[in-house]
Rosetta silent file (secondary structure, phi, psi, omega in degrees, C-alpha in Angstrom):
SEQUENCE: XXXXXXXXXXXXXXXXXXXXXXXXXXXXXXXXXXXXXXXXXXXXXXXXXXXXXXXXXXXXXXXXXXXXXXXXXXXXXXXXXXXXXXXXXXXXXXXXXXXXXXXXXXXXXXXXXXXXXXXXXXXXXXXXXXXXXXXXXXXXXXXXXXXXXXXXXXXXXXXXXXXXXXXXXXXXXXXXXXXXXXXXXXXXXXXXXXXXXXXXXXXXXXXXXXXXXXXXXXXXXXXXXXXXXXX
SCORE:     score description
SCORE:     0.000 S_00000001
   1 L     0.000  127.038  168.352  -13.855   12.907  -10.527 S_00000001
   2 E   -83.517  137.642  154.517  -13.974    9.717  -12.544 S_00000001
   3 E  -136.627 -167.916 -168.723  -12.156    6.872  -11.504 S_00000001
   4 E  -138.321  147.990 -171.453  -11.363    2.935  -12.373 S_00000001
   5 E  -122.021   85.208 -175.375  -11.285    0.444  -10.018 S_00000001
   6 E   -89.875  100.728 -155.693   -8.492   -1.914  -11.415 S_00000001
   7 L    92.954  109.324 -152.864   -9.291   -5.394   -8.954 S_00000001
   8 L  -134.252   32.282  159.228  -12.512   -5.357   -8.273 S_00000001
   9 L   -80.504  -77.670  171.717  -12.490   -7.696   -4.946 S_00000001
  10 L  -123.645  -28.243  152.557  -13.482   -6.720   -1.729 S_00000001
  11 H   -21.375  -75.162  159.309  -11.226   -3.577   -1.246 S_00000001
  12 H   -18.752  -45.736 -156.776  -12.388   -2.754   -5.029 S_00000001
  13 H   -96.280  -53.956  164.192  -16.076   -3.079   -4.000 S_00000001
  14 H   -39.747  -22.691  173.388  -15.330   -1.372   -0.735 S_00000001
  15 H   -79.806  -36.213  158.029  -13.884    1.659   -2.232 S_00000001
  16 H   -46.281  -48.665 -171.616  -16.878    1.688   -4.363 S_00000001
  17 H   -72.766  -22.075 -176.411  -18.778    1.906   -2.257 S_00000001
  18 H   -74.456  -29.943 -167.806  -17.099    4.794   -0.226 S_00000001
  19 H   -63.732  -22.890 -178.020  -16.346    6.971   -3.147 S_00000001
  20 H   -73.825   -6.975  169.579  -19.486    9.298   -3.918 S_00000001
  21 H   -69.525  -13.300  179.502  -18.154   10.711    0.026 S_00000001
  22 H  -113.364   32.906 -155.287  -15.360   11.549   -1.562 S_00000001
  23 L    20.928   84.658 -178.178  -16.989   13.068   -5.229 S_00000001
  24 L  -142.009  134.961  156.368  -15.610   10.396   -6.951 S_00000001
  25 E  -115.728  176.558  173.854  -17.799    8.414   -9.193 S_00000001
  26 E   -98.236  114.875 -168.360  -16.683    4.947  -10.470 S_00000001
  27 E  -114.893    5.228  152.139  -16.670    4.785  -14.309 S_00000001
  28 E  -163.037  145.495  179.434  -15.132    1.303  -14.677 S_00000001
  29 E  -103.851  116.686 -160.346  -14.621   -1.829  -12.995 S_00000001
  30 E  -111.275  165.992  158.906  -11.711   -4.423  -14.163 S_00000001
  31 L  -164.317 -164.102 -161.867  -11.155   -7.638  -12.379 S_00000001
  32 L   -74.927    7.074  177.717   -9.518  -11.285  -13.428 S_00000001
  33 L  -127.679  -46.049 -174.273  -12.505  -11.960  -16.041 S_00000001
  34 L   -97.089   28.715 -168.993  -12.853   -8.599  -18.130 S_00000001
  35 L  -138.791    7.329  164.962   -8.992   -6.922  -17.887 S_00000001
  36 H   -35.223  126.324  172.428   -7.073  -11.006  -18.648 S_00000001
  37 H    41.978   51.921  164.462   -3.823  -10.107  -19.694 S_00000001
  38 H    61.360    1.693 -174.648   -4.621   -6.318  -19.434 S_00000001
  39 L   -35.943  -42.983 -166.585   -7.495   -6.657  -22.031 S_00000001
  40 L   -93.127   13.353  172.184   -9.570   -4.450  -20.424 S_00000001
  41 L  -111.436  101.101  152.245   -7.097   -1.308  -20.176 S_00000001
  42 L  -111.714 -168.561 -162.382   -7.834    0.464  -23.398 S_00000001
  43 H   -93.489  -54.439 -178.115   -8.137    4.270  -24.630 S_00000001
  44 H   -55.352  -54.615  164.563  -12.293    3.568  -25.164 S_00000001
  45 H   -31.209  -85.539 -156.056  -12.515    1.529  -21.388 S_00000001
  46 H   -61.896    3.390  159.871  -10.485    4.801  -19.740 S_00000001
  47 L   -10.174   91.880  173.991  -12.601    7.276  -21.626 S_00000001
  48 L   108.124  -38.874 -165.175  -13.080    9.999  -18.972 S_00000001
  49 L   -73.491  166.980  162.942  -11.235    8.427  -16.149 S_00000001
  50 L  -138.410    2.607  169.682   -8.813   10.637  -14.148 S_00000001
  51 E  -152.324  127.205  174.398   -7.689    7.835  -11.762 S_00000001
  52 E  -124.876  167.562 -154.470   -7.229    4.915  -11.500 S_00000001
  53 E  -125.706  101.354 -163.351   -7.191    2.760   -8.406 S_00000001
  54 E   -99.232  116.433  164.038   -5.137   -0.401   -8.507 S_00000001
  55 L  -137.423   91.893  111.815   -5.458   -3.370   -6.030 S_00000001
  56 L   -27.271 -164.532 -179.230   -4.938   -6.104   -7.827 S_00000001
  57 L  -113.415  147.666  144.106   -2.628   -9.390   -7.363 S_00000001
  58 L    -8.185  -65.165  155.366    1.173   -9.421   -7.602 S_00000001
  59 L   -41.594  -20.255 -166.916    1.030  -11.183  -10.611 S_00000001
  60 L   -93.715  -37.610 -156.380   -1.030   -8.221  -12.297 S_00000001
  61 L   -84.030   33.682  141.591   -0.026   -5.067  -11.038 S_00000001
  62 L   -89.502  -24.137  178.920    3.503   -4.245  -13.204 S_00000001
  63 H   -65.621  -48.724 -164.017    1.139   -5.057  -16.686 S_00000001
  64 H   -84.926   -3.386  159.611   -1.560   -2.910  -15.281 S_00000001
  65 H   -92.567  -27.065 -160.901    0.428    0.228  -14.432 S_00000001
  66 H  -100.745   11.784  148.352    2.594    0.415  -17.044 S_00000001
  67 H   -79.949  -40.871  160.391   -0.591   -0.204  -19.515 S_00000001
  68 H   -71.548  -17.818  169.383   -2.535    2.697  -17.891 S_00000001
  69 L   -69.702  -34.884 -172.128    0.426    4.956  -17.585 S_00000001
  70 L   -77.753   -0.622 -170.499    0.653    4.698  -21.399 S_00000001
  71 L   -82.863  -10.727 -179.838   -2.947    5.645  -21.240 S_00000001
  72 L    65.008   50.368  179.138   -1.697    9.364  -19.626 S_00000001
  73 L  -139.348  107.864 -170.914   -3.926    8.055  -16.419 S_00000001
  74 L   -51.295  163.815 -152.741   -2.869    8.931  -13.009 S_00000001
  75 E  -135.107  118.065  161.148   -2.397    5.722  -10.737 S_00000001
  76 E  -113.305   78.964  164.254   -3.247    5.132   -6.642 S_00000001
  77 E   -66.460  145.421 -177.467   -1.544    1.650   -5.906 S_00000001
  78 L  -137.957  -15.730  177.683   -2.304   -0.312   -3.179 S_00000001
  79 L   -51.801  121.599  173.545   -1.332   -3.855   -4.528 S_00000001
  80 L   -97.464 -164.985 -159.344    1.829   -5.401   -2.571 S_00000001
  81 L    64.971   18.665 -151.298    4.363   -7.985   -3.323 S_00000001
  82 L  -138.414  -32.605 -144.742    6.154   -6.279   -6.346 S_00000001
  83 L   -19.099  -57.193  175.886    8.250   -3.927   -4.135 S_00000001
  84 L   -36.672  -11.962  179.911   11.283   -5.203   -6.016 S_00000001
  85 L  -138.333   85.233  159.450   10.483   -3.520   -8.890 S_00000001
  86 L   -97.589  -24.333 -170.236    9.725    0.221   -7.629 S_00000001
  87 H   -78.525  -29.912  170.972   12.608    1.201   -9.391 S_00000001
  88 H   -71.337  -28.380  167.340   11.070    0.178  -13.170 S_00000001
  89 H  -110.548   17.895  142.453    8.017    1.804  -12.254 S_00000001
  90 H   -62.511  -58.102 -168.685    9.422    5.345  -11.090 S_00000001
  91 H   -65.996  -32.158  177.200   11.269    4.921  -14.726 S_00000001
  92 H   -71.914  -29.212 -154.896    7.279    4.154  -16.376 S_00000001
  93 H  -103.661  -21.617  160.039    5.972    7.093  -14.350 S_00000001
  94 H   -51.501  -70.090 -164.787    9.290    9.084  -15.191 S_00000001
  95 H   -60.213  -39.301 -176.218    8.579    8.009  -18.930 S_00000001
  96 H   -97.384  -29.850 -157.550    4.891    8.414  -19.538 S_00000001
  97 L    40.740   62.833  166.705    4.598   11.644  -16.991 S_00000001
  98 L   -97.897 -158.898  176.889    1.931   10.504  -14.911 S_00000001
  99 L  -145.061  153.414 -159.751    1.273   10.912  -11.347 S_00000001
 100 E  -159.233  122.350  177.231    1.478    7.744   -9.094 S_00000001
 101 E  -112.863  145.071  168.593    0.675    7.366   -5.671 S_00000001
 102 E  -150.084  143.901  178.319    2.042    3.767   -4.056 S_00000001
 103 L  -146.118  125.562  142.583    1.609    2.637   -0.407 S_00000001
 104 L   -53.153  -24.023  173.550    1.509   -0.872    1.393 S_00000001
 105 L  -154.072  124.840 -169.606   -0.921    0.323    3.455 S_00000001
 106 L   -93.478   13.234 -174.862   -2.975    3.335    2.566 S_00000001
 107 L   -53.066  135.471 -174.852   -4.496    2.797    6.666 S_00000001
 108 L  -109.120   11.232  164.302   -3.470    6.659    7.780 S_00000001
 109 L   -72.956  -34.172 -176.148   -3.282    4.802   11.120 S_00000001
 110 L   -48.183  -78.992 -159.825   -0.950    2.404    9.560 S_00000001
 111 L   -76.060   28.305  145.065    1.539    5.065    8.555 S_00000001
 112 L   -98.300  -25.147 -179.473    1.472    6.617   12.164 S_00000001
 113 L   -91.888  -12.730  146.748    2.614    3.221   13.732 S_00000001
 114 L   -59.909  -20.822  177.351    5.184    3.286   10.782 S_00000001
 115 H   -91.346  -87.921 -172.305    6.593    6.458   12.546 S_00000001
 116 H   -38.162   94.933  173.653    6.556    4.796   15.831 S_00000001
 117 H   163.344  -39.324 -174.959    7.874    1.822   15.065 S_00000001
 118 H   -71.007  -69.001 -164.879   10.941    3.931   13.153 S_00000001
 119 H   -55.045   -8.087 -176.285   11.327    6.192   16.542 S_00000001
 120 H  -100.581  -45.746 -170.775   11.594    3.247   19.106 S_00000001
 121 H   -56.463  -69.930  167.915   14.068    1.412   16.632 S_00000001
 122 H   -27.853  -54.038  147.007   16.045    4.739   16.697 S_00000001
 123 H    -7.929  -89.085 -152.532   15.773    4.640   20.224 S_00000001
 124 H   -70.975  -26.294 -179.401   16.758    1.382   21.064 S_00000001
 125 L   -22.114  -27.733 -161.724   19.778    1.331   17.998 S_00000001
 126 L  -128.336    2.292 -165.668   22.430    1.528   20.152 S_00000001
 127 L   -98.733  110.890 -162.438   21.022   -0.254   23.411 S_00000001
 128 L   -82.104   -8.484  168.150   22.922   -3.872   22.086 S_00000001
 129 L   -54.902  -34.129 -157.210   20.832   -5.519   25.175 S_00000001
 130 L   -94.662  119.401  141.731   17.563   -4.909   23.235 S_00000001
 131 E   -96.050  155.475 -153.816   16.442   -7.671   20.493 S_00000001
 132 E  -124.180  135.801  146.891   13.789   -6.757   18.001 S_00000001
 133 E  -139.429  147.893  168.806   10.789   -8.719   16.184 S_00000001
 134 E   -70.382  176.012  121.106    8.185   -8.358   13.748 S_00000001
 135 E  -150.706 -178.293 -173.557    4.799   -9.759   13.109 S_00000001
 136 E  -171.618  162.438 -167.739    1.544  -10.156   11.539 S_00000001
 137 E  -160.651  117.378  175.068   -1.561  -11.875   11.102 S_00000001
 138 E  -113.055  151.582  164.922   -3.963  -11.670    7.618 S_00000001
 139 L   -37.608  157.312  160.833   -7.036  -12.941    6.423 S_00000001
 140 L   -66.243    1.793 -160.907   -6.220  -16.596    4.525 S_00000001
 141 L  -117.247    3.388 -164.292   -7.058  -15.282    1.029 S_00000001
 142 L   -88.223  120.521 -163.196   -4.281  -12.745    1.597 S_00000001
 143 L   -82.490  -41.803 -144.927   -1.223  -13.661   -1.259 S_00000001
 144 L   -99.934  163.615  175.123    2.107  -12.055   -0.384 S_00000001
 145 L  -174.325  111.935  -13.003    3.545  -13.268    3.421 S_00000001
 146 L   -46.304  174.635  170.022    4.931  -11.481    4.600 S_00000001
 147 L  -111.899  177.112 -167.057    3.081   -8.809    3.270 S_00000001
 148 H   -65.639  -36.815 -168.028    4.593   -5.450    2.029 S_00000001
 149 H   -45.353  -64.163  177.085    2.723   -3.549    5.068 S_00000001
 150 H   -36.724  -63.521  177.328    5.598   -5.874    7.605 S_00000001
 151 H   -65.629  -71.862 -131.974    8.853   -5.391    4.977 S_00000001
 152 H   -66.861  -40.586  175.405    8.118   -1.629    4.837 S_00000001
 153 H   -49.355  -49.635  154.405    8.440   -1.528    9.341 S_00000001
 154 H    -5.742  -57.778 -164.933   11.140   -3.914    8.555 S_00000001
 155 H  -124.422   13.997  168.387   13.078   -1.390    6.899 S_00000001
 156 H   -70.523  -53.673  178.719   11.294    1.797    8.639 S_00000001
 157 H   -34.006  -65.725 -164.112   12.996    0.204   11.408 S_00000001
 158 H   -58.412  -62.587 -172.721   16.536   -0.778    9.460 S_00000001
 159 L   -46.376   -8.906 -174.672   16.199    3.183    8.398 S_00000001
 160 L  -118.945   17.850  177.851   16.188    4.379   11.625 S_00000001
 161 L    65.057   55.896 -179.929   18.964    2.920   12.043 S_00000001
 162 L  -109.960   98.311  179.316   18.665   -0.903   13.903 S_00000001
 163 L  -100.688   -6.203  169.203   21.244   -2.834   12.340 S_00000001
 164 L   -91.219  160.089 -174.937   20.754   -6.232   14.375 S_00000001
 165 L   -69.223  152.842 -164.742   18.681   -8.489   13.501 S_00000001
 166 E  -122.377  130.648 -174.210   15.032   -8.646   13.597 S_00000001
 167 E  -100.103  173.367 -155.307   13.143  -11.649   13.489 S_00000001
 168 L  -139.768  117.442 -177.572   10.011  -11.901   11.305 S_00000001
 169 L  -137.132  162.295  155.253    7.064  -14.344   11.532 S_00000001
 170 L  -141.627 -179.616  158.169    3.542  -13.974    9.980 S_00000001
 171 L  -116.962  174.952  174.632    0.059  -15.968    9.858 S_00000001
 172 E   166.698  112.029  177.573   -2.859  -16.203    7.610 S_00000001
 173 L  -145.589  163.593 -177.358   -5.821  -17.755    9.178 S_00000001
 174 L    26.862 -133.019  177.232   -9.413  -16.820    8.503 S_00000001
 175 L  -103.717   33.640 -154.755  -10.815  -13.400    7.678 S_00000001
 176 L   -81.649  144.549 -174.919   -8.504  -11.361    9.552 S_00000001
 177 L   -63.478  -32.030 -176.830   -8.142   -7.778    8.486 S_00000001
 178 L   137.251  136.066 -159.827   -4.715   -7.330   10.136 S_00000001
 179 E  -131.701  146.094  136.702   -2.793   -7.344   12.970 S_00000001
 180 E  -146.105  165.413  173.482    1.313   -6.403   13.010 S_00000001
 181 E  -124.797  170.084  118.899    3.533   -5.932   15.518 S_00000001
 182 E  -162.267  179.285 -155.013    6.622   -5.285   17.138 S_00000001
 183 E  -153.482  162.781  177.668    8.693   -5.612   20.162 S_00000001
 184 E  -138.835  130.458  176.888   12.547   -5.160   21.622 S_00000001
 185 E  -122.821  116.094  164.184   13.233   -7.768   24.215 S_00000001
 186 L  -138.455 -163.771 -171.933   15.726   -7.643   26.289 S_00000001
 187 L   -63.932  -27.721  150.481   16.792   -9.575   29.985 S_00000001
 188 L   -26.253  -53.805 -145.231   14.743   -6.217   32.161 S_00000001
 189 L  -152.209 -163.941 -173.712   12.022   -5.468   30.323 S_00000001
 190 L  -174.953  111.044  157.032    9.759   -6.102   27.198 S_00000001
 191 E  -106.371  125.133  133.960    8.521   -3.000   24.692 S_00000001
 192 E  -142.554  170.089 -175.242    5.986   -3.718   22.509 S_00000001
 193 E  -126.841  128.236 -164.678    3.976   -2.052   19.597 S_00000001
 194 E  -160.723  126.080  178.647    1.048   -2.823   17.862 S_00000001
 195 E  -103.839  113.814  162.114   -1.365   -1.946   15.154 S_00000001
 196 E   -93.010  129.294  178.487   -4.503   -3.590   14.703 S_00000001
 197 L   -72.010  120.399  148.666   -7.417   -3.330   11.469 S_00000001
 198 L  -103.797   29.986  164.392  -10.886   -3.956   12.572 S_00000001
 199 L  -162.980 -170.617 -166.077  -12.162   -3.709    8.983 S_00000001
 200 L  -133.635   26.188  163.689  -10.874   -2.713    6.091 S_00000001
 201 L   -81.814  -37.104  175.111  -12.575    0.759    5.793 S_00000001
 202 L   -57.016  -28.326  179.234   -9.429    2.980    7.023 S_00000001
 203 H   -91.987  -18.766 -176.279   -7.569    1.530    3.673 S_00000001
 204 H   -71.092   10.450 -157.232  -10.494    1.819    1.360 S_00000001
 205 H  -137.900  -22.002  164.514  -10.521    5.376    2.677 S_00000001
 206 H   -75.383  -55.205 -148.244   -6.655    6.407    2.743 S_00000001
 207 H   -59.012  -43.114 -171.730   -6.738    5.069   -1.245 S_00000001
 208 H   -61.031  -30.730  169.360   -9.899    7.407   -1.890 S_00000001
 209 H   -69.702  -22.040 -174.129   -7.726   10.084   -0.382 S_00000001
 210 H   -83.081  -29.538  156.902   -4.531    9.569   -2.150 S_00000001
 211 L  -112.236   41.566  146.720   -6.692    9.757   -5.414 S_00000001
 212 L   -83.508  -34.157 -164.125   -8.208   13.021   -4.861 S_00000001
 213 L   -78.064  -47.796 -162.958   -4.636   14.329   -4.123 S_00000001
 214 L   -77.832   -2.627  177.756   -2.935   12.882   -6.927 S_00000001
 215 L   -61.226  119.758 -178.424   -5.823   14.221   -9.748 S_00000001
 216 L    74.756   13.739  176.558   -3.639   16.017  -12.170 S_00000001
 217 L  -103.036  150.816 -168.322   -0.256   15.832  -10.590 S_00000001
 218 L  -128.607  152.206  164.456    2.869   14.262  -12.128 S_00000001
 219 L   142.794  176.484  153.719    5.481   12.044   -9.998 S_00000001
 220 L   -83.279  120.099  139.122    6.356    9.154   -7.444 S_00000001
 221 E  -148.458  160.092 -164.862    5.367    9.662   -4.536 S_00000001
 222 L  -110.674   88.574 -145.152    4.472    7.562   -1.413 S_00000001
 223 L    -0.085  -55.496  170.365    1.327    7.915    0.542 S_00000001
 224 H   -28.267  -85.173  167.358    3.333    8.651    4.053 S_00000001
 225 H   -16.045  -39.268  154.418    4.624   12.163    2.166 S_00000001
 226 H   -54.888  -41.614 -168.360    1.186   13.117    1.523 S_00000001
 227 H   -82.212  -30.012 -137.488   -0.041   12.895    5.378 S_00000001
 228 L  -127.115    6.666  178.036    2.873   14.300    6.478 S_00000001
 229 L    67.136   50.492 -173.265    3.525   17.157    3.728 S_00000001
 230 L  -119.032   71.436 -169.517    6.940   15.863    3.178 S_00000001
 231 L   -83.591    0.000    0.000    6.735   16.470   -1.020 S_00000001
């Protein structure tokens, strides 16, 4: 399977590097010098491709899906900060009839401490004794803070029905890969929960999976739903 590597930093190069384990080869690479202002998603560029694999910046990634969607080229996002506009691109991926995979964190570790993190909040919903917080800790080069990986517990949580409030801090100091947390405090006790990255091979390695799945498939759908069959 060809794919495109749309953001070619260290994810991008990591993914490269992972992909002939997954029979994938890489048959183009965009980043901030050949794809400015989407230049480098054309019909000749995507020759051939059958995925492409976008982790890009916030600023990039609504030009660069809904220019490769018009290309009739399935999509594995991994880019955060945009959340706000999932709803315009379920209508491009509606519109074009592509297939789209999107995750904050394609970590399949990730998305298990997203179920735990839902199931203690369920838990605890009704114990009004219990207060809740978030956190996190990223590399410094990391743009969105919070990052999407935090808001999605955030509202795993809110979904599982924890309607008081939860407070939310992050960091971004060095290279760190990722840390988040959370905890319910109340005057008894202390629960907490916590997922830590030590590299950034489990996401390069969810993404490679998520575009294997999605070759040839039309839709939305959101990495979690994949591990967990829930289509």
């Amino acid at each position: 399977m060809k794919l495109a590597i749309v953001g070619y930093g260290r994810m991008g190069r990591l993914i490269e590097q992972l992909a002939p384990e997954y029979g994938c080869e890489i048959a183009l690479r965009l980043d901030e010098y050949n794809n400015a202002g989407c230049a480098g998603i054309t019909q000749e560029n995507f020759r051939g491709v059958e995925v492409a694999v976008e982790f890009s910046t916030p600023e990039a990634v609504i030009g660069n899906i809904e220019r490769i969607a018009a290309l009739g080229v399935n999509l594995v996002v991994g880019t955060t900060g945009w959340s706000d506009r999932l709803d315009h691109v379920r209508e491009v991926v509606d519109k074009t009839g592509i297939g789209l995979i999107w995750s904050p964190n394609y970590s399949v570790g990730m998305n298990i401490f997203f179920r735990l993190a839902a199931e203690a909040a369920r838990l605890l919903a009704s114990r009004e004794e219990y207060g809740a917080w978030a956190w996190e800790i990223h590399h410094a080069a990391k743009k969105d803070a919070p990052s999407g990986t935090l808001l999605k517990l955030v509202a795993e949580m809110r979904q599982a029905g924890y309607a008081r409030p939860v407070s939310t801090g992050c960091n971004r100091a060095g290279a760190h890969p990722g840390t988040h947390e959370i905890g319910f405090d109340s005057a008894a006790d202390t629960i907490t929960l916590r997922h830590t990255a030590r590299s950034r091979e489990g996401f390069a390695r969810g993404a490679l999976e998520a575009a294997r799945w999605i070759r040839g498939k039309k839709g939305f759908y959101e990495f979690s739903q994949i591990l967990w069959g829930e289509l």
